[in-house]
N, C-alpha and C positions, 0 to 999 in steps of 0.2 A: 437845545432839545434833541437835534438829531444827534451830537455826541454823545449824550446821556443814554440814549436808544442803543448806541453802536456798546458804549460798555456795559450794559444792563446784559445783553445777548451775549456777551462775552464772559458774562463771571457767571451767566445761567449755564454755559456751554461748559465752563471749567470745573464745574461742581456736578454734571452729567459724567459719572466714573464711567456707564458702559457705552454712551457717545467713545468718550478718551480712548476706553479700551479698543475697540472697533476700529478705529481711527488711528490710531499708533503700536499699539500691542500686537494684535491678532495680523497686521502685515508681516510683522519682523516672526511671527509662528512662521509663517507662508513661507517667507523666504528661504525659512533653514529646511525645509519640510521638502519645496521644490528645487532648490540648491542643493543637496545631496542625494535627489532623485535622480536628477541629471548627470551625476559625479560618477566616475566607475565604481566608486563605492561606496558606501555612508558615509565610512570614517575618513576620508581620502587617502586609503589607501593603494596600493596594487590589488587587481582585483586576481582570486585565484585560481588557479586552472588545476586541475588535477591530471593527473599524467603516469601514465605507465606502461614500462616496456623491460623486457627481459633483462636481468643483471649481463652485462656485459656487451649489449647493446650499443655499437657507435652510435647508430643512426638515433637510436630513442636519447642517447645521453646528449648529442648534438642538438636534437631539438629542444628536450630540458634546456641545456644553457641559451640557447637563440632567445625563448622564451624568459629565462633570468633577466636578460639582457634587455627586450622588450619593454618601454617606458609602459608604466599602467599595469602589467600583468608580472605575476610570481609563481613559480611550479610548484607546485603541493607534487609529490610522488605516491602514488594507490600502490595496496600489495600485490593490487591484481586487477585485471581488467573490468572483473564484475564488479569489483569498489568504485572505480571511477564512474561506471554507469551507474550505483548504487546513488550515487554523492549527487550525482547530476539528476537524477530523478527525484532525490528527495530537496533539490533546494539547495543543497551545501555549499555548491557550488556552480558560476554561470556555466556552464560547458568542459570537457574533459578529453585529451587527447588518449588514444589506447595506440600504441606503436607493434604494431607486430616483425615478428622476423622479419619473413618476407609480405606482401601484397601490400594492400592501399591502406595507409594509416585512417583509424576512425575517429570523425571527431563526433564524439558524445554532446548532443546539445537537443534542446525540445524544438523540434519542428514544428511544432502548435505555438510555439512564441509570436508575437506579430516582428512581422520584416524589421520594423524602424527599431527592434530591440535588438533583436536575433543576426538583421542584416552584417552589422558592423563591428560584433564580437566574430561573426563565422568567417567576412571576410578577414577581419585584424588575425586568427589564429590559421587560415590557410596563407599568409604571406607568409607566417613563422616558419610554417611545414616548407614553403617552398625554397627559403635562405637558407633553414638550418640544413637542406638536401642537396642544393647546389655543392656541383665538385669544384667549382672555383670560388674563392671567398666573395663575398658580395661586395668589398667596397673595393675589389680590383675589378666589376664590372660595371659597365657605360649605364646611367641611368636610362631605366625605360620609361618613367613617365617622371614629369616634373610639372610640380602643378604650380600655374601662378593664377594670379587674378587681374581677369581680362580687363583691357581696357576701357574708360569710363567708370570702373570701379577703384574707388579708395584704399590703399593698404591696410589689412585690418592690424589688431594688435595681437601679438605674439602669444601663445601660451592663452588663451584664452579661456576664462571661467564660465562656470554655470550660473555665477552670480549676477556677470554683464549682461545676462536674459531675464534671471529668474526676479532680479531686484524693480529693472522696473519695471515689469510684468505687473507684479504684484501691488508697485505705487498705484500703477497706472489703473488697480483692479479696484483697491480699497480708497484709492483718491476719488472713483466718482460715486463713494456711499458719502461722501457729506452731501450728495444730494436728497439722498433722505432725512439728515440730519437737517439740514433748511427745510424742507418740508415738513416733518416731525415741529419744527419751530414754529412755524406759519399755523398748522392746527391747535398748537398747544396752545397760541398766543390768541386764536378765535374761542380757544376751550375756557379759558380762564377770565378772559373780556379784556385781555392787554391790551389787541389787537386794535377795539372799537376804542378803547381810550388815547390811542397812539392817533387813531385818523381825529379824533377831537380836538387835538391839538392845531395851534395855530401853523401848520408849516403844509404845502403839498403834500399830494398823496402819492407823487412819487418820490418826494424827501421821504418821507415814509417807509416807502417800500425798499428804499434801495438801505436806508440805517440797518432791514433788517438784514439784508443779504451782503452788507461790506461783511461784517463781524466773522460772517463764514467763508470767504474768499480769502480773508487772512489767516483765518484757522488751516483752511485747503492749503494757500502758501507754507505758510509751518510743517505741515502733515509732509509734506512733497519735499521739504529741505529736510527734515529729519530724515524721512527713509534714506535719502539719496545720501546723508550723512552717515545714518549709519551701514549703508551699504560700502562706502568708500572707507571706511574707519575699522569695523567691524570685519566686514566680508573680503575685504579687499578690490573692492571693485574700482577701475579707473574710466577716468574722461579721457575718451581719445581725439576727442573734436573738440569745439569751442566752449568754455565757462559760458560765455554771453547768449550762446545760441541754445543751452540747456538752462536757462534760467526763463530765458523769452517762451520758449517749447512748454515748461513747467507752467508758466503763467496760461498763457494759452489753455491750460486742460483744467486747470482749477476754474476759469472763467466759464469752461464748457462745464462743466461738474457742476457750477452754481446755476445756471443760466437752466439746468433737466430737473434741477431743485425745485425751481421758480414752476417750471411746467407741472411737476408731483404735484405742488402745493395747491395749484389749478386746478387740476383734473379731481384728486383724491379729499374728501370731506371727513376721510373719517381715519386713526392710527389705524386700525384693523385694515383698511385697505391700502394702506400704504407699507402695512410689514406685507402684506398677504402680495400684491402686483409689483409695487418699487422694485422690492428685493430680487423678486424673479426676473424683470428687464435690467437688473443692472445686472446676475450674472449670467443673464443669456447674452448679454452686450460685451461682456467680457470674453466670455466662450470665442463667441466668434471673431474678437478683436486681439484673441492670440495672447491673454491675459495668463490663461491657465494653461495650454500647449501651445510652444515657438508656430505661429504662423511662417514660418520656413520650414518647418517639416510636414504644413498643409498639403492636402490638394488642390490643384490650383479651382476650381469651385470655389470650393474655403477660402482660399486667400483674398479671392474678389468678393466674397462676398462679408467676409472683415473689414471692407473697405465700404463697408454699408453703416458701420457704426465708428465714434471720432475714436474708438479705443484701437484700431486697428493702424488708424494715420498715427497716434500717437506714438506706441511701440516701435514702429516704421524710424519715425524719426528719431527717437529714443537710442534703439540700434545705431543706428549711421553715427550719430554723438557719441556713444558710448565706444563704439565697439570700432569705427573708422576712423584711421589719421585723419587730421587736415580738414573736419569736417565743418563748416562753416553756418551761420545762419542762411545765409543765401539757398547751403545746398538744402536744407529740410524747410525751405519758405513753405512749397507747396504744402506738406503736410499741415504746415501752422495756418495756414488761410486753410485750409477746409476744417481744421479742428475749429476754429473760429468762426468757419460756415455755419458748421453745426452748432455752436454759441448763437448764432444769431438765428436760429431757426429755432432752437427750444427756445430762447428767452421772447421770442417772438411771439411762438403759442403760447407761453406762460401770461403775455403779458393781454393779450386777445382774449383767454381766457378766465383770468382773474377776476375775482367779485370780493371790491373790497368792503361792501357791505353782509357779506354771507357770515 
């Protein structure tokens, strides 16, 4: 009976196209959408600078090439200084160097940009200015800063993508809407009188309850091995930590993702409240859980308070896996026991407040 239960929910679920879609389509949109946000450019290419300085110019032609040279950026050359301001005001381009004879070269860029944009293109093109003007070559001078990473922290990996954030951001965002999908399940099946004919049956009522919630725990499983598939396959994304310890991590969040299902299907009596409220707590629970912007580029506010919802521990751990050698289950336990907190605290209210007569 309850295996009958578990594959009935399962070929209802397979035959729900915009369930399917919602659930494996519209991530992989996400991905490539925030994945080339993140990128210096759409296409991955060099992003362009525009540039111009007097024909015969050492100093501007030296910086032109420093700038060639420069991994991520390529000189576009302006006819004239007002082009390059032209270009840079209308979009054409991120920012623009104007090199005069003499005095302090300009760099053309929008000062109404926010920092986190602005910050890290104006610093990357004033090191340019400052190598391509040194009168000694730069790699005959002593390094002035050499950055490593401090001890207690992990070696990350090399060459690092927008992918190893934005992939499972994005699982991690559309992996806790199958919780409306079990919820959506649990009303349909009161709507129709499955529901009342399933507790008719000879078995518990929490054999019952749980027939209907495997089916989507395994769907969540699936959903979570496919992104992460096709983020390694596709995108290029790697595991820098443990296979074992991203499988156990992944488990963990599908559990918590069913277990807020169970709580929707309690609280909510009707679809209209559960598109109109669900939808809104799952992506205000992602906002802050660092889903849709790197929680590393929060304020710290923000970052504690990411740590209010399991999406924030998840990511947390996610990173470390993905993105640090050596990383181990042990090192992201904590994260897995509070994502698991939080499992046991929605399924907790879910099951406190469930009426399996309504």
């Amino acid at each position: 009976m309850i295996g009958a239960a578990i594959r009935k929910d399962v070929w209802l679920l397979l035959r729900d196209r915009g369930a399917l879609i919602s659930l494996f389509l519209l991530p992989i949109i996400f991905m490539i959408a925030f994945g080339s946000m993140f990128n210096n450019s759409s296409d991955g290419k060099p992003r362009p600078i525009a540039v111009w300085y007097a024909p015969g110019d050492q100093r501007g032609a030296a910086i032109a090439k420093t700038l060639d040279e420069t991994p991520g950026f390529r000189t576009e050359l302006a006819g004239s200084a007002d082009v390059v301001r032209q270009r840079v005001a209308t979009e054409e381009v991120g920012a623009g160097l104007v090199v005069p004879a003499t005095g302090p070269i300009e760099l053309s860029i929008d000062l109404g940009a926010p920092v986190q944009v602005r910050g890290p293109l104006q610093g990357a093109l004033t090191s340019v200015v400052m190598r391509a003007s040194s009168s000694i070559p730069i790699d005959k001078l002593p390094p002035m800063v050499e950055a490593r990473t401090p001890p207690g922290l992990a070696r990350p990996l090399a060459e690092i993508t927008p992918f190893q954030v934005t992939v499972p951001g994005n699982a991690v965002l559309f992996g806790f809407f199958i919780a409306l999908t079990v919820a959506m399940a649990f009303v349909g099946e009161r709507k129709t009188g499955t529901w009342r004919r399933l507790l008719a049956a000879p078995v518990p009522r929490w054999k019952a309850l749980l027939a209907t919630l495997v089916p989507y725990y395994l769907v969540g499983l699936t959903q979570l091995a496919f992104l992460f598939g096709v983020g390694i396959g596709v995108f290029g994304m790697r595991i820098a930590g443990s296979i074992p310890a991203l499988v156990v991590l992944s488990m963990s969040v599908v559990l918590c993702a069913v277990s807020l299902g169970l709580l929707f299907a309690a609280v909510a009596r009707t679809e209209k409240q559960l598109g109109g409220i669900g939808s809104v707590v799952l992506l205000v629970m992602g906002m802050l859980g660092g889903c849709m912007f790197p929680r590393l580029m929060m304020p710290v506010f923000m970052k504690q308070l990411g740590l209010c919802v399991p999406h924030g521990w998840a990511l947390d751990a996610y990173y470390s896996v993905l993105v640090r050698e050596g990383t181990s289950l042990a090192d992201i336990a904590p994260s897995i026991f509070a994502i698991l907190g939080f499992a046991v605290v929605f399924a907790g209210a879910g099951i406190a407040l469930f009426r399996f007569e309504r």
